[in-house]
C-alpha positions as CSV (number, residue, x, y, z in Angstrom):
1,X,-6.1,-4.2,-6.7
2,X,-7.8,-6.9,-8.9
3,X,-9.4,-6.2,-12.4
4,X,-13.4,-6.3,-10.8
5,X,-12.4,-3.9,-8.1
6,X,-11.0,-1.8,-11.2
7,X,-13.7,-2.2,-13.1
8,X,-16.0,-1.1,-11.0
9,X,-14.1,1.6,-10.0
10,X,-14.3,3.3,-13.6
11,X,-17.8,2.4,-14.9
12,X,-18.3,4.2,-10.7
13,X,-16.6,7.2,-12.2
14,X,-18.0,6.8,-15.7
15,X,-21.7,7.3,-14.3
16,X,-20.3,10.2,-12.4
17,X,-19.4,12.1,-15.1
18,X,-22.6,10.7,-16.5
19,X,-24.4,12.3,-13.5
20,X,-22.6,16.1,-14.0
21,X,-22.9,15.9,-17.9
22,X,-25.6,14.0,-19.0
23,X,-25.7,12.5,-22.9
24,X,-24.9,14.4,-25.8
25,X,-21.5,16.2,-25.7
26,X,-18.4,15.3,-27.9
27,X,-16.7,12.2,-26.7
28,X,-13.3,14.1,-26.0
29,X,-15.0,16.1,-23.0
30,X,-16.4,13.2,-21.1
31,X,-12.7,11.6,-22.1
32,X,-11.7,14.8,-19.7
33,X,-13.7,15.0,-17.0
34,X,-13.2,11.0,-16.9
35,X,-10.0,11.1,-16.6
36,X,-10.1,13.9,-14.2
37,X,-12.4,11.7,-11.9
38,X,-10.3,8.3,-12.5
39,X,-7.5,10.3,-11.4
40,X,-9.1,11.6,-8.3
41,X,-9.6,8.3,-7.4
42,X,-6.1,7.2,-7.2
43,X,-6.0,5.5,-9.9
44,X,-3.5,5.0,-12.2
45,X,-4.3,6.1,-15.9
46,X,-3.0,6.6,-19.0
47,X,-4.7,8.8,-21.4
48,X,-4.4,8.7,-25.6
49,X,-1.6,5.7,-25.3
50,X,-0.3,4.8,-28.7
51,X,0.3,1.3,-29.3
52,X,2.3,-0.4,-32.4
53,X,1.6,-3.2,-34.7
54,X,4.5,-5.2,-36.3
55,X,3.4,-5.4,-40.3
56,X,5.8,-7.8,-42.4
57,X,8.7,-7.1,-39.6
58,X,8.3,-3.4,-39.8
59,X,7.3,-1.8,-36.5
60,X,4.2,0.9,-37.0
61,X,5.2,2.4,-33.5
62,X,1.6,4.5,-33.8
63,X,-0.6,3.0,-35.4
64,X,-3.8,2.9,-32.8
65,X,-4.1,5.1,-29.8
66,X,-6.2,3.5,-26.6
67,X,-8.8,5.8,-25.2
68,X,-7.2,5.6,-21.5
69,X,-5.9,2.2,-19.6
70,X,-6.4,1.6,-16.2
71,X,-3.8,0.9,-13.7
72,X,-1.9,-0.9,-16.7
73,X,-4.7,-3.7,-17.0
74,X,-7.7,-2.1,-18.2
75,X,-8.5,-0.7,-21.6
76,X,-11.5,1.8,-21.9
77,X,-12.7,3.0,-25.3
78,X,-15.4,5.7,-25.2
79,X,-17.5,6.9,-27.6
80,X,-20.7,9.3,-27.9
81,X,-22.6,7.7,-30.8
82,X,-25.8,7.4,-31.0
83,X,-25.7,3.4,-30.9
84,X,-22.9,1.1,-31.0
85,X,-22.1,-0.9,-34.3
86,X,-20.0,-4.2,-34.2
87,X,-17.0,-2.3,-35.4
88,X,-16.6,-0.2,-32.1
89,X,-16.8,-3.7,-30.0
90,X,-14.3,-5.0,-32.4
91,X,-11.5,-2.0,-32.0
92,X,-11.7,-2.6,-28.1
93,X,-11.0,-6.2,-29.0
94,X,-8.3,-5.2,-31.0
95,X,-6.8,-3.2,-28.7
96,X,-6.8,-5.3,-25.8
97,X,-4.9,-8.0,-28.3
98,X,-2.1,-5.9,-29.8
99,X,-1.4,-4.7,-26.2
100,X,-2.1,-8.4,-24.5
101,X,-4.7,-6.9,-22.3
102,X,-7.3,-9.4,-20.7
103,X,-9.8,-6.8,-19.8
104,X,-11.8,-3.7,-21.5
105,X,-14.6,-1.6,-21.3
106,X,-16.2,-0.1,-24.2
107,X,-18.4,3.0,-22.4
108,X,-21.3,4.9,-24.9
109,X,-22.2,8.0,-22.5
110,X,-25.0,8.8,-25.2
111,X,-28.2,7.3,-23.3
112,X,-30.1,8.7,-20.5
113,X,-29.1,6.0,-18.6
114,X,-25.2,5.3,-18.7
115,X,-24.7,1.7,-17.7
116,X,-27.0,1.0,-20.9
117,X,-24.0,2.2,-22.7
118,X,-21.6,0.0,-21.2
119,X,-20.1,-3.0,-22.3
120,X,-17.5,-5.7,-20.4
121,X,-15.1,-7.4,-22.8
122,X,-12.3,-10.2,-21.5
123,X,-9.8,-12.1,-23.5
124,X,-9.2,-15.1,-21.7
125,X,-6.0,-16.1,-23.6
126,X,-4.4,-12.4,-22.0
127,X,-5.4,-13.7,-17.9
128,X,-2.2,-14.0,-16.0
129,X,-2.4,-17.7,-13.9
C-alpha cells in the first residue's frame, strides 16, 4: 500500500472517531477508539512506540514515545489542545527524524470540524527511491 493510500486511510478513520466523539475529550480516548478503528481497517499499527536517541555514544533506548505509526511508514501525533503551537509541529518532525520516517500526521481533534485539525508533514531526505 503506498503512503497517500495510508494517509488517507487514517485521517478517514480520524474523522470517524471525530464523527462518534466530537471535540473536547482527553487526547488518550480518541488515541483509543483511533486505534480501535485503524485496526479495524486492517491496518497495521503500533501504538505508544518508544524510540531512542544516541547522546554522546550513549543509547537513551526511551527517550520519546510516538503516538501510533502506521503500517511502519506513518507517524501520527495527536493531541486535544485547544490550538496547535510550533512546538507540537516540531515533535512530529522530530519524531519522524530519529526514526527515519518520511511521512506524519499531526491530528488536533479539538475543532468542530476535524480535518481543520489536521496537518501533513514529509521529510524528503527519509523517501525511499
Amino acid at each position: 500500500m503506498d503512503i497517500n493510500e495510508i494517509t488517507k486511510r487514517t485521517i478517514g478513520a480520524a474523522i470517524e472517531v471525530h464523527r462518534n466523539l466530537g471535540p473536547g475529550l482527553l487526547e488518550s480516548t480518541y488515541q483509543t477508539c483511533l486505534l480501535l478503528e485503524l485496526r479495524n481497517s486492517k491496518l497495521y499499527v503500533e501504538s505508544e512506540k518508544y524510540i531512542a536517541i544516541n547522546y554522546k555514544g550513549i543509547e537513551l533506548d526511551k527517550a520519546y514515545r510516538i503516538d501510533l505509526i502506521i503500517e511502519e511508514r506513518l507517524v501520527v501525533e495527536l493531541k486535544a489542545v485547544e490550538s496547535l503551537a510550533p512546538v507540537h509541529m516540531a515533535q512530529v518532525l522530530t519524531y519522524m527524524k530519529l526514526g527515519q520516517y518520511s511521512h506524519g500526521l499531526l491530528i488536533n481533534f479539538n475543532h468542530s470540524q476535524l480535518i481543520q485539525g489536521v496537518k501533513r508533514l514529509i521529510r524528503s531526505e527519509f523517501i525511499k527511491k
